[in-house]
N, C-alpha and C positions, 0 to 999 in steps of 0.2 A: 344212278349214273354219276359218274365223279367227273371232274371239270377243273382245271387251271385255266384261271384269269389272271395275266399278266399285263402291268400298267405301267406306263413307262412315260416319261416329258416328253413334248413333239421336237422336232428337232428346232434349232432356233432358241428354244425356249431358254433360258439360265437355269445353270443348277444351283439352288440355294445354298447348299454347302460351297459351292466358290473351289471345286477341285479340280483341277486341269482333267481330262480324261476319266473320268470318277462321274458316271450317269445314277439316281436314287431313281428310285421305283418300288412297288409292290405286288406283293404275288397272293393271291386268293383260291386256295383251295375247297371248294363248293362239291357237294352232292344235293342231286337233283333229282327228282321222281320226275320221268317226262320218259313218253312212250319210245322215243327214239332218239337219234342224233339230233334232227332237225328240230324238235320239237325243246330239247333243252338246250341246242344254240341260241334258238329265238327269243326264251326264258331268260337265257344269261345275257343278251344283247342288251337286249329291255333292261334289266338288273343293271349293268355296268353304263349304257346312256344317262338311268334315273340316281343311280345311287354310289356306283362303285368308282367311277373316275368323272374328271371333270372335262371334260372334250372342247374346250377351248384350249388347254392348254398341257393336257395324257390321251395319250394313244393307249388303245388297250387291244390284247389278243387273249382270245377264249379257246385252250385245247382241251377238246374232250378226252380223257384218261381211257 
């Protein structure tokens, strides 16, 4: 099962590049062995809480493909 994880600055936050209207972010394209939707959203949750964004200070969305 294939998967985009999009990570983006929370609002509020500064962008480090310092560009009027110009938000940085990253996009992670993941496949997944998991029986189902639910079972590799829970996968990727855990994934992007532990490792893939920093949640103090990125929002992240997980679309299953």
């Amino acid at each position: 099962m294939k998967a985009r994880i999009i990570v983006t600055l929370k609002t509020g936050v500064l962008d480090p590049q310092g560009v009027d209207g110009v938000r940085q972010g990253k996009v992670f394209d993941i496949e997944v062995s998991a029986v189902d939707s639910a079972a590799a959203e829970a996968t990727l949750r855990t994934a992007c809480e532990k490792l893939l964004a920093n949640t103090v200070v990125e929002n992240y969305a997980i679309e299953i493909l």
